[in-house]
mmCIF file of the N, C-alpha and C atoms, coordinates in Angstrom:
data_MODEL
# 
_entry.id   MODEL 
# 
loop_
_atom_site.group_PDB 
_atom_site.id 
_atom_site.type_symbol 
_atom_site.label_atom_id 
_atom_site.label_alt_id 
_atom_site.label_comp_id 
_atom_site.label_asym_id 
_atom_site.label_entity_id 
_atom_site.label_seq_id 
_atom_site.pdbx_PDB_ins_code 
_atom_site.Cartn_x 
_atom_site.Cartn_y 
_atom_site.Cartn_z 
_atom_site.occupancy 
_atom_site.B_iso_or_equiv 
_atom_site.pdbx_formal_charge 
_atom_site.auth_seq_id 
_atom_site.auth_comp_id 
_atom_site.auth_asym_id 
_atom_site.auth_atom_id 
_atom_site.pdbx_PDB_model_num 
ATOM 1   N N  . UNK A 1 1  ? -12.122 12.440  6.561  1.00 0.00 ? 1  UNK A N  1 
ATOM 2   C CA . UNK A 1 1  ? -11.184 12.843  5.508  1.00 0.00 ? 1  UNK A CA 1 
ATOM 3   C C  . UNK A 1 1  ? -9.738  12.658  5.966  1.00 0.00 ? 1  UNK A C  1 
ATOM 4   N N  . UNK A 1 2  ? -9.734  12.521  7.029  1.00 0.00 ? 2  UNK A N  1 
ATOM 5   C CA . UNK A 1 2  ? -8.076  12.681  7.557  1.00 0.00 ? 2  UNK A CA 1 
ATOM 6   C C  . UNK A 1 2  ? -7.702  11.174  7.404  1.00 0.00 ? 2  UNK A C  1 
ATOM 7   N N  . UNK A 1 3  ? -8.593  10.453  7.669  1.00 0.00 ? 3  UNK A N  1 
ATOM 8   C CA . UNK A 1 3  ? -8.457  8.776   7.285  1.00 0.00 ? 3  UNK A CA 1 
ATOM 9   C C  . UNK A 1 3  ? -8.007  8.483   6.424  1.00 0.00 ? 3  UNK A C  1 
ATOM 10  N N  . UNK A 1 4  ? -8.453  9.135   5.022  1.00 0.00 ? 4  UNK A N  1 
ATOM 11  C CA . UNK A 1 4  ? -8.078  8.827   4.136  1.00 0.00 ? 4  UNK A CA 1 
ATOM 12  C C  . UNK A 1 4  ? -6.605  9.645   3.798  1.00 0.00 ? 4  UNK A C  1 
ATOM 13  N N  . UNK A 1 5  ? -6.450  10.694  4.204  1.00 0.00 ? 5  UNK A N  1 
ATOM 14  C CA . UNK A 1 5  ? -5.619  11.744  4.081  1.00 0.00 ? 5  UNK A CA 1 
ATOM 15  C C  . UNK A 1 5  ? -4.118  10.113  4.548  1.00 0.00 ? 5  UNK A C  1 
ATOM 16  N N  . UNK A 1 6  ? -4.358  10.033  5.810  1.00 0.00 ? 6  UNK A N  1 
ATOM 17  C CA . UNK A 1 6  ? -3.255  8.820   6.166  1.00 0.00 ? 6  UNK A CA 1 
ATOM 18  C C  . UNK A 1 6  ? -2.416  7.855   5.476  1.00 0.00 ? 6  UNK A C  1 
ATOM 19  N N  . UNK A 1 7  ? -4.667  7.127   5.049  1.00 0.00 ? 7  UNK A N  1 
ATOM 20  C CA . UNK A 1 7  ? -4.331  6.151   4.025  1.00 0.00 ? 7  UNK A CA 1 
ATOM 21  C C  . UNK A 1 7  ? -3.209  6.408   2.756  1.00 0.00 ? 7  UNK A C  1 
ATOM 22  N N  . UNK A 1 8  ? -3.586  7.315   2.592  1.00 0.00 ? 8  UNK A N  1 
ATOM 23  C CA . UNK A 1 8  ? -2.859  7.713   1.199  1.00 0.00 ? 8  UNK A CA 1 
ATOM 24  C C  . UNK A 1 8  ? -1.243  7.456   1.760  1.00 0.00 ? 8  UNK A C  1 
ATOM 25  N N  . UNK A 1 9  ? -1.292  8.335   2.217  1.00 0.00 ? 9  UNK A N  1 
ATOM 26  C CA . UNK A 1 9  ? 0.473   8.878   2.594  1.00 0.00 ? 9  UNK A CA 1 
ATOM 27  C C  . UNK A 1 9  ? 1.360   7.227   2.833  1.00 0.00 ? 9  UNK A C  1 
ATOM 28  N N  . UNK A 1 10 ? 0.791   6.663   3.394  1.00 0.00 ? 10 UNK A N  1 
ATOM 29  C CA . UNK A 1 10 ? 0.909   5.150   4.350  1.00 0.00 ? 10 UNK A CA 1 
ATOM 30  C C  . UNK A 1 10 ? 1.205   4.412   2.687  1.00 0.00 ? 10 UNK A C  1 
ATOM 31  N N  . UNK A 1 11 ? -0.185  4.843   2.027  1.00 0.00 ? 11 UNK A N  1 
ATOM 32  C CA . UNK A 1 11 ? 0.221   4.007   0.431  1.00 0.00 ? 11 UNK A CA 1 
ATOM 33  C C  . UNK A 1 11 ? 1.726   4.448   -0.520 1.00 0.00 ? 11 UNK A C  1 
ATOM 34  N N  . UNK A 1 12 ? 1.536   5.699   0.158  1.00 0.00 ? 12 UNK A N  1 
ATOM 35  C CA . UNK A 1 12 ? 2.727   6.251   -0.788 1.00 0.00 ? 12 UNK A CA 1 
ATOM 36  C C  . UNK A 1 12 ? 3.873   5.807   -0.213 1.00 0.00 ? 12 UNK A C  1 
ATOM 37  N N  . UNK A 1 13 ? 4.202   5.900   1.023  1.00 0.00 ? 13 UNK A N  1 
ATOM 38  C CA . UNK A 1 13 ? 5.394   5.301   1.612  1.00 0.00 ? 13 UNK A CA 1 
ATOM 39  C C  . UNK A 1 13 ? 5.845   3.890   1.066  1.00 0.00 ? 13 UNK A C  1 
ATOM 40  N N  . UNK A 1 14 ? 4.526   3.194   1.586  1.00 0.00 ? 14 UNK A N  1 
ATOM 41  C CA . UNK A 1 14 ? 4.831   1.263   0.795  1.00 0.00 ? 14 UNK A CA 1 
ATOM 42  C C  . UNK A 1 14 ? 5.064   1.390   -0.768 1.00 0.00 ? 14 UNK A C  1 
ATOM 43  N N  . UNK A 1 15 ? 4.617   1.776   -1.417 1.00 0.00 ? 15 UNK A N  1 
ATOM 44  C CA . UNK A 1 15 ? 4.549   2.386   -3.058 1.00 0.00 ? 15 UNK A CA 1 
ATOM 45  C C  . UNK A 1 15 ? 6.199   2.683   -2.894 1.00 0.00 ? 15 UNK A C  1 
ATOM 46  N N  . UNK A 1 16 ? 6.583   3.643   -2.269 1.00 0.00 ? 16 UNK A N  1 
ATOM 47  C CA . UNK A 1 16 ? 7.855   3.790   -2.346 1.00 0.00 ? 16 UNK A CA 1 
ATOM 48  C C  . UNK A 1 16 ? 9.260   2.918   -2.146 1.00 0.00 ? 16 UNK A C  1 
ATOM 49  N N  . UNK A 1 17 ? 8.657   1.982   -0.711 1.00 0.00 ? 17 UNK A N  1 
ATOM 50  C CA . UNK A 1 17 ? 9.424   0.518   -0.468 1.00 0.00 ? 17 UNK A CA 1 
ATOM 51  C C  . UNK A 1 17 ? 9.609   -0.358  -1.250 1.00 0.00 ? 17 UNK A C  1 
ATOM 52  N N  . UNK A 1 18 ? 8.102   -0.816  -1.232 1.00 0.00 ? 18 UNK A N  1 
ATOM 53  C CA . UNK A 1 18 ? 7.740   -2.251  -2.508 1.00 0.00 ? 18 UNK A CA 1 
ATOM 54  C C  . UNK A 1 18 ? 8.870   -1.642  -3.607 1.00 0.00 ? 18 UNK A C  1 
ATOM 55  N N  . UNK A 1 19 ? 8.718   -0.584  -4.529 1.00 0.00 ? 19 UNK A N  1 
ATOM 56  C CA . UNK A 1 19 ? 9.296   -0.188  -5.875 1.00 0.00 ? 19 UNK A CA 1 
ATOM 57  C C  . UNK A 1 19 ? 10.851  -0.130  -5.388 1.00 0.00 ? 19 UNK A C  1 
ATOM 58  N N  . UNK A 1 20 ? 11.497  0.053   -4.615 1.00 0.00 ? 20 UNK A N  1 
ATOM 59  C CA . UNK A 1 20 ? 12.760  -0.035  -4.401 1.00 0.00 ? 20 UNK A CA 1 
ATOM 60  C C  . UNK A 1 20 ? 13.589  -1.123  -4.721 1.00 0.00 ? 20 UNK A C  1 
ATOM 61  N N  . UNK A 1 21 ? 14.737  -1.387  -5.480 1.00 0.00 ? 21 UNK A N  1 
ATOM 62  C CA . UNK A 1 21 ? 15.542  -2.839  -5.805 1.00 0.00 ? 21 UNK A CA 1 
ATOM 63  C C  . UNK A 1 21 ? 15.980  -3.505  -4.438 1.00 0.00 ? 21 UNK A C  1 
ATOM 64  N N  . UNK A 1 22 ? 16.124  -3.045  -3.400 1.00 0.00 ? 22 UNK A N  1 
ATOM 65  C CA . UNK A 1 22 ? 17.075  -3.781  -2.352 1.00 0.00 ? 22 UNK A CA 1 
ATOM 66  C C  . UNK A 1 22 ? 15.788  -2.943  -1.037 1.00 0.00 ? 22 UNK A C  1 
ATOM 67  N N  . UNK A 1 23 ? 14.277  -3.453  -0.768 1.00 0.00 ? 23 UNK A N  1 
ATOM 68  C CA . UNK A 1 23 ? 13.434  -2.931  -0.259 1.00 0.00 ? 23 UNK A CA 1 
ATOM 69  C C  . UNK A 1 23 ? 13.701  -3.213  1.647  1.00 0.00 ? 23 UNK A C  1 
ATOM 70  N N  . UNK A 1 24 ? 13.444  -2.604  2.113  1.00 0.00 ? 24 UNK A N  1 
ATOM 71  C CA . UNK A 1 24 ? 13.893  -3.152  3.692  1.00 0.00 ? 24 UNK A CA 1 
ATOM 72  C C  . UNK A 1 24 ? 12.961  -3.539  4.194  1.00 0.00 ? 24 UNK A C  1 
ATOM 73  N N  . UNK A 1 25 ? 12.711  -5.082  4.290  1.00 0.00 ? 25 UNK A N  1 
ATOM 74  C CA . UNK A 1 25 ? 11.577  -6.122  5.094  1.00 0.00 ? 25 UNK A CA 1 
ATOM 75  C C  . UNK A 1 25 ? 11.060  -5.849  5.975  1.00 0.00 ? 25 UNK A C  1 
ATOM 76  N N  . UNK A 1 26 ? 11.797  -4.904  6.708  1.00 0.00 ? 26 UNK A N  1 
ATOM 77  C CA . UNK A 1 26 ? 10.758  -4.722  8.344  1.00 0.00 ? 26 UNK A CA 1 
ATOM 78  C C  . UNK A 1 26 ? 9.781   -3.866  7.729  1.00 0.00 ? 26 UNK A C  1 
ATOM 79  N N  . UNK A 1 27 ? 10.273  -2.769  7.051  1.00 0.00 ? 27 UNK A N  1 
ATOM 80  C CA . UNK A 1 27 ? 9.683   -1.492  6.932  1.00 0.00 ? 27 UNK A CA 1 
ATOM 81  C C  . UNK A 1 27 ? 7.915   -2.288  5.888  1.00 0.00 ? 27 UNK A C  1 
ATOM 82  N N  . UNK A 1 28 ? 8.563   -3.282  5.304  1.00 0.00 ? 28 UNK A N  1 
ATOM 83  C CA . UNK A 1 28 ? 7.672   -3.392  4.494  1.00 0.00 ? 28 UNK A CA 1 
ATOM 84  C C  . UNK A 1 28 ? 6.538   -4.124  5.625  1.00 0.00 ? 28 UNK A C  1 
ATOM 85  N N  . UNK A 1 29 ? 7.211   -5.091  5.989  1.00 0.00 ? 29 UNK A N  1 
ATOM 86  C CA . UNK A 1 29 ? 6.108   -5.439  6.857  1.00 0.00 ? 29 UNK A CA 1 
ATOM 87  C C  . UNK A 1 29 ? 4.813   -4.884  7.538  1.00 0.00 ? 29 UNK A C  1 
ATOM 88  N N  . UNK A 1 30 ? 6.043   -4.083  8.234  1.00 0.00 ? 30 UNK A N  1 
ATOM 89  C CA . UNK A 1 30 ? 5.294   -2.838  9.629  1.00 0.00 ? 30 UNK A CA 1 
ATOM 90  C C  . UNK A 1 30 ? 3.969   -1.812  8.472  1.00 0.00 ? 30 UNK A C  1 
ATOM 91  N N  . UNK A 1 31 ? 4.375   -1.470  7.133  1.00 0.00 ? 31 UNK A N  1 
ATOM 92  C CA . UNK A 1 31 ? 3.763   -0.594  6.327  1.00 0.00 ? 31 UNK A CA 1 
ATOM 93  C C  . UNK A 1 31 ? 2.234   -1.325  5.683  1.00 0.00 ? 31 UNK A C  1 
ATOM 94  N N  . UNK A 1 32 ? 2.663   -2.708  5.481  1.00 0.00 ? 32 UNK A N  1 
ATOM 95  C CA . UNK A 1 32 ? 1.765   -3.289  4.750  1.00 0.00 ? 32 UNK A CA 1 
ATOM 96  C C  . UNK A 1 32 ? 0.598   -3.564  6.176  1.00 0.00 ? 32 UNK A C  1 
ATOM 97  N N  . UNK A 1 33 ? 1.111   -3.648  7.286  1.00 0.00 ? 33 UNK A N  1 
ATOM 98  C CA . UNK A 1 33 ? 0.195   -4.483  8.537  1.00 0.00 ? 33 UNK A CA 1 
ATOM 99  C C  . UNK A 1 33 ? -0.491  -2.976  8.671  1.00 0.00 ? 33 UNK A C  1 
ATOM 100 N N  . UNK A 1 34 ? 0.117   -2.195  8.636  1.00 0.00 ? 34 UNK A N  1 
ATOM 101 C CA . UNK A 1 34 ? -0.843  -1.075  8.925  1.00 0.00 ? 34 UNK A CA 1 
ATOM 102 C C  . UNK A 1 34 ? -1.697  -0.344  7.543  1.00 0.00 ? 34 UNK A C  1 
ATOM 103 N N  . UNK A 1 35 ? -1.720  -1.026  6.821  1.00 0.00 ? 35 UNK A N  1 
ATOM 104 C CA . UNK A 1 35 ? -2.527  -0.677  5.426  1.00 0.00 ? 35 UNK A CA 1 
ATOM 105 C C  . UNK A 1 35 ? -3.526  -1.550  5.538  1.00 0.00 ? 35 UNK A C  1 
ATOM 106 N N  . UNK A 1 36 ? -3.423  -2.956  6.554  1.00 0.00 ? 36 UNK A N  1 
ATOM 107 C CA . UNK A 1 36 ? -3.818  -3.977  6.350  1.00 0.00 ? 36 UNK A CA 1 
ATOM 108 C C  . UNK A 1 36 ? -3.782  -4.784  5.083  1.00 0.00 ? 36 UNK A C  1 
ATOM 109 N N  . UNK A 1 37 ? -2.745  -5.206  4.586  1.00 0.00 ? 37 UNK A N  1 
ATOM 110 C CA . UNK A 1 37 ? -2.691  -6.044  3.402  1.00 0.00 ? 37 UNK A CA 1 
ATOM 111 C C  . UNK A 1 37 ? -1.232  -6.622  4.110  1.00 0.00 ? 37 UNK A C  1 
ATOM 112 N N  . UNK A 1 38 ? -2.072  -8.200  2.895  1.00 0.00 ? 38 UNK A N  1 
ATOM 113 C CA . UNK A 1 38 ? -1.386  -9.106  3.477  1.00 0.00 ? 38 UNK A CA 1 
ATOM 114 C C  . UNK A 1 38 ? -0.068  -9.280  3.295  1.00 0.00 ? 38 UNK A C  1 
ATOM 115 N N  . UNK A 1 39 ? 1.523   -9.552  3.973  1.00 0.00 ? 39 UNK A N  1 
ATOM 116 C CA . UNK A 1 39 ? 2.371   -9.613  3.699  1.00 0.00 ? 39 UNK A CA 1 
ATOM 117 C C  . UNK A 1 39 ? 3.144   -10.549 2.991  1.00 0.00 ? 39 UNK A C  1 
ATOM 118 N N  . UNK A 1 40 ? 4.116   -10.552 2.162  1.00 0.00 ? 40 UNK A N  1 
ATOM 119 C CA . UNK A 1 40 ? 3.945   -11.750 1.241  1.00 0.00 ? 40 UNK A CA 1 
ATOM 120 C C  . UNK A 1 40 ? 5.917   -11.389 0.684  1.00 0.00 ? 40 UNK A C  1 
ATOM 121 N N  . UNK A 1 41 ? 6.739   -12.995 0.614  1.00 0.00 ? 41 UNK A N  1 
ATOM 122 C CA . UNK A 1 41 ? 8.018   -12.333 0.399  1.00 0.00 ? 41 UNK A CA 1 
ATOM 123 C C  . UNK A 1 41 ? 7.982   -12.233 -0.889 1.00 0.00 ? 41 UNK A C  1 
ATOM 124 N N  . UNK A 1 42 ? 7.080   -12.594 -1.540 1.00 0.00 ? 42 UNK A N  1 
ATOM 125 C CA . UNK A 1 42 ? 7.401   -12.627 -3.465 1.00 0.00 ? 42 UNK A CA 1 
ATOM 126 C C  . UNK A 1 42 ? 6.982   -10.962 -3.507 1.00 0.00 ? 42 UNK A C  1 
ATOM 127 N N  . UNK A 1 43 ? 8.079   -10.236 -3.890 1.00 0.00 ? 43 UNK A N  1 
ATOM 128 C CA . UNK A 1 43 ? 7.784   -9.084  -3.936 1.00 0.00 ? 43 UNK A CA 1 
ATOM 129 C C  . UNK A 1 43 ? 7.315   -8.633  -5.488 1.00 0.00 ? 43 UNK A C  1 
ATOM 130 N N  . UNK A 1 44 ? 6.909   -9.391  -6.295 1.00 0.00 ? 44 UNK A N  1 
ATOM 131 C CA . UNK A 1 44 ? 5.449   -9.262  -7.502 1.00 0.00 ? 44 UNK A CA 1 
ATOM 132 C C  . UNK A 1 44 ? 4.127   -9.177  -6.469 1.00 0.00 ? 44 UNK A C  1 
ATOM 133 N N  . UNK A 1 45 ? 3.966   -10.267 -5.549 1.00 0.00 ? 45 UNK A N  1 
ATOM 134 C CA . UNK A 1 45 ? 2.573   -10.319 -4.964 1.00 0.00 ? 45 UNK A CA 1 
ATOM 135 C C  . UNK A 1 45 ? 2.679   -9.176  -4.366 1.00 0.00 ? 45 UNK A C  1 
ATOM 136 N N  . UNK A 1 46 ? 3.795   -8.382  -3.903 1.00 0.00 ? 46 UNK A N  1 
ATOM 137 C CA . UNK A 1 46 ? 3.486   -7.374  -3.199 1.00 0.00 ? 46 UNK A CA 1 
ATOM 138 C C  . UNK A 1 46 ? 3.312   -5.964  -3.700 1.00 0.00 ? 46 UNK A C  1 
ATOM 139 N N  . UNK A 1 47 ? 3.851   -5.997  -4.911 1.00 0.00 ? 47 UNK A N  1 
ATOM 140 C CA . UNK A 1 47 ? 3.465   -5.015  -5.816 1.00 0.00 ? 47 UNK A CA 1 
ATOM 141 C C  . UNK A 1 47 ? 1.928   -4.898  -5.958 1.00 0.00 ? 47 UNK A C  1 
ATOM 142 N N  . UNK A 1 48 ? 1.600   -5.938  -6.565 1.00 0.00 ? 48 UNK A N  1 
ATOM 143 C CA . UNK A 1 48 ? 0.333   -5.937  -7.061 1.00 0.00 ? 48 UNK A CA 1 
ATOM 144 C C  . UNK A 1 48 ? -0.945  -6.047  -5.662 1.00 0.00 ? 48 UNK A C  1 
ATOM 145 N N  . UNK A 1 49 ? -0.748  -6.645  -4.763 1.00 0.00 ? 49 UNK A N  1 
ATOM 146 C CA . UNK A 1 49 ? -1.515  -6.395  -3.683 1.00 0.00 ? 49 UNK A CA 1 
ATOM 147 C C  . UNK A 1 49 ? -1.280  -4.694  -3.084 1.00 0.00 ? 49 UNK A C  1 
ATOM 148 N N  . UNK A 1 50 ? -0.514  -4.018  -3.628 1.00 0.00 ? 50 UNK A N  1 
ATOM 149 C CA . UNK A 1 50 ? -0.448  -2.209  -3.284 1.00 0.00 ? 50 UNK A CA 1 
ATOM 150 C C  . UNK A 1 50 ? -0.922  -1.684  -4.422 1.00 0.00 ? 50 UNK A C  1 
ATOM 151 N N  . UNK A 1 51 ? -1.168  -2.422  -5.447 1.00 0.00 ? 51 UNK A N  1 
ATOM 152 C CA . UNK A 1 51 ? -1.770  -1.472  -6.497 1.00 0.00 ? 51 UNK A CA 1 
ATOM 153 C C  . UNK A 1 51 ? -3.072  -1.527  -6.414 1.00 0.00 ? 51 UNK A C  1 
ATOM 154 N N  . UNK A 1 52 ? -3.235  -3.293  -6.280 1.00 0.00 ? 52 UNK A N  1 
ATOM 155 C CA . UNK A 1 52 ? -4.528  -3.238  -5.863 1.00 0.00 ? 52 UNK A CA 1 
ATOM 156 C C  . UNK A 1 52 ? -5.404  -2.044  -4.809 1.00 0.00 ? 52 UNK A C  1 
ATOM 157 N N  . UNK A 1 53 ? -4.737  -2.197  -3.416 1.00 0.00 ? 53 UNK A N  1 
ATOM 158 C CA . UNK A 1 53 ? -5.325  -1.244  -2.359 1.00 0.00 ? 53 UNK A CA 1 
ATOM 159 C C  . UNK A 1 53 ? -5.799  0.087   -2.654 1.00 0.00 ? 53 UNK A C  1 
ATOM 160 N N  . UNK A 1 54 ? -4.756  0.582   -4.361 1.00 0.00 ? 54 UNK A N  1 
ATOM 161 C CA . UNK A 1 54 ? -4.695  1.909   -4.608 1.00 0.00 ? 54 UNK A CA 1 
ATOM 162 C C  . UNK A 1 54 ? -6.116  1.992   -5.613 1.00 0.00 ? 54 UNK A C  1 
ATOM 163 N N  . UNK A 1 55 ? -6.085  1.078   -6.455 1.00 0.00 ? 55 UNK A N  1 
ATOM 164 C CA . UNK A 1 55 ? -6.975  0.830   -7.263 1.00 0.00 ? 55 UNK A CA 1 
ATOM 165 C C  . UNK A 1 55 ? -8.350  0.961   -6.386 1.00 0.00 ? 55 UNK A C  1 
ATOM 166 N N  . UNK A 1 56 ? -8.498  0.230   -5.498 1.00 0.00 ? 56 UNK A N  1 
ATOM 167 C CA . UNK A 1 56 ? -9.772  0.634   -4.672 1.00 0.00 ? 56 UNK A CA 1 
ATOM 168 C C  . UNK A 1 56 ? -9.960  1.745   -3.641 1.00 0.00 ? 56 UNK A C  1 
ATOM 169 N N  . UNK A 1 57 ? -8.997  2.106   -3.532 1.00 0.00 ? 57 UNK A N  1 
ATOM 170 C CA . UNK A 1 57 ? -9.092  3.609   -2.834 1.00 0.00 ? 57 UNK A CA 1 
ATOM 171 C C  . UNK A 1 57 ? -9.808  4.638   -4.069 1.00 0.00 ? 57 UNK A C  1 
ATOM 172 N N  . UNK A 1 58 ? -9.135  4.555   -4.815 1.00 0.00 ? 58 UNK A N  1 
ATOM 173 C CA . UNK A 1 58 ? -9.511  5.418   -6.343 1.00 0.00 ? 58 UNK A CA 1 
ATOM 174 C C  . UNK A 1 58 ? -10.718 5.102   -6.379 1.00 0.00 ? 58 UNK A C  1 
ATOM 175 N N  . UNK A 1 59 ? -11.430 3.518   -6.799 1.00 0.00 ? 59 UNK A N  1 
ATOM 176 C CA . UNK A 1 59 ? -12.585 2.932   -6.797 1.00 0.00 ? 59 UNK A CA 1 
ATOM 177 C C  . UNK A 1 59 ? -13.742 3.654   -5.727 1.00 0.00 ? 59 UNK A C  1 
ATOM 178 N N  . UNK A 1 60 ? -13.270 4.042   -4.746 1.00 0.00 ? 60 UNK A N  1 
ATOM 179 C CA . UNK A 1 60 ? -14.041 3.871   -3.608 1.00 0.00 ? 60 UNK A CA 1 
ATOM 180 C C  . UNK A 1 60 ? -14.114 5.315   -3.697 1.00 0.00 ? 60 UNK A C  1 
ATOM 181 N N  . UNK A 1 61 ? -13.234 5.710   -3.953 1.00 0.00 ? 61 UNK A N  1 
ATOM 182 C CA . UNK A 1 61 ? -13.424 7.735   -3.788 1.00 0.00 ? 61 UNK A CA 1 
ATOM 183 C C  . UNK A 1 61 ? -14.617 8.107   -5.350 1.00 0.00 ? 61 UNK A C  1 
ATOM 184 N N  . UNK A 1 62 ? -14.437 7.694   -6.164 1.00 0.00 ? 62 UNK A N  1 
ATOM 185 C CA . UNK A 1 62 ? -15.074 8.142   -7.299 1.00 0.00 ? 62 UNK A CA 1 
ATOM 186 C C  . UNK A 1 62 ? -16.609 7.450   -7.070 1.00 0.00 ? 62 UNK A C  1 
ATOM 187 N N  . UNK A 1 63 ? -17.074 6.786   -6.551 1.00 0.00 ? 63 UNK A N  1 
ATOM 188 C CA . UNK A 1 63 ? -18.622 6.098   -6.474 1.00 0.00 ? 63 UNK A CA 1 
ATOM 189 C C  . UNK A 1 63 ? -19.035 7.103   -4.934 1.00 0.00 ? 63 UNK A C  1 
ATOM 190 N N  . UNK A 1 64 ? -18.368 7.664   -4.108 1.00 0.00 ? 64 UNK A N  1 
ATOM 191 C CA . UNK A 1 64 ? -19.135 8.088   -3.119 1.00 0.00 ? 64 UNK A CA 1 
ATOM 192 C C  . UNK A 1 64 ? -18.621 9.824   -3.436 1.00 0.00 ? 64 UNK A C  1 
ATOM 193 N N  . UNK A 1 65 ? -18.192 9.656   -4.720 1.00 0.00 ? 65 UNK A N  1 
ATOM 194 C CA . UNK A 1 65 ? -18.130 11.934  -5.020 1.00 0.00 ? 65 UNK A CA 1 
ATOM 195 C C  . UNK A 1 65 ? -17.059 12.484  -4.352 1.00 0.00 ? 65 UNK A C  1 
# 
């Protein structure tokens, strides 16, 4: 549970970067490598590759209860 407890927080942080107008590249980097998702400068792909992650976290919590 604490894994996920991380995961989350780690999502919320990048969630918070990615959505920013003027986002700071390292941070995004360093955030996304440790979410494991892939890094990418078109910051649409990077939106949507964090929603994605969130989308299957959600996915993944509701099929195992």
């Amino acid at each position: 549970m604490k894994e996920k407890t991380m995961d989350l927080d780690l999502l919320e942080l990048l969630t918070q970067e990615v959505t920013k107008e003027d986002p700071e590249e390292e941070k995004l980097k360093q955030y996304m490598k440790k979410a494991g998702i892939k890094y990418s400068k078109d910051p649409i792909a990077r939106i949507h590759a964090v929603l994605q992650e969130i989308h299957f976290m959600e996915k993944e919590e509701k099929e195992n209860g």
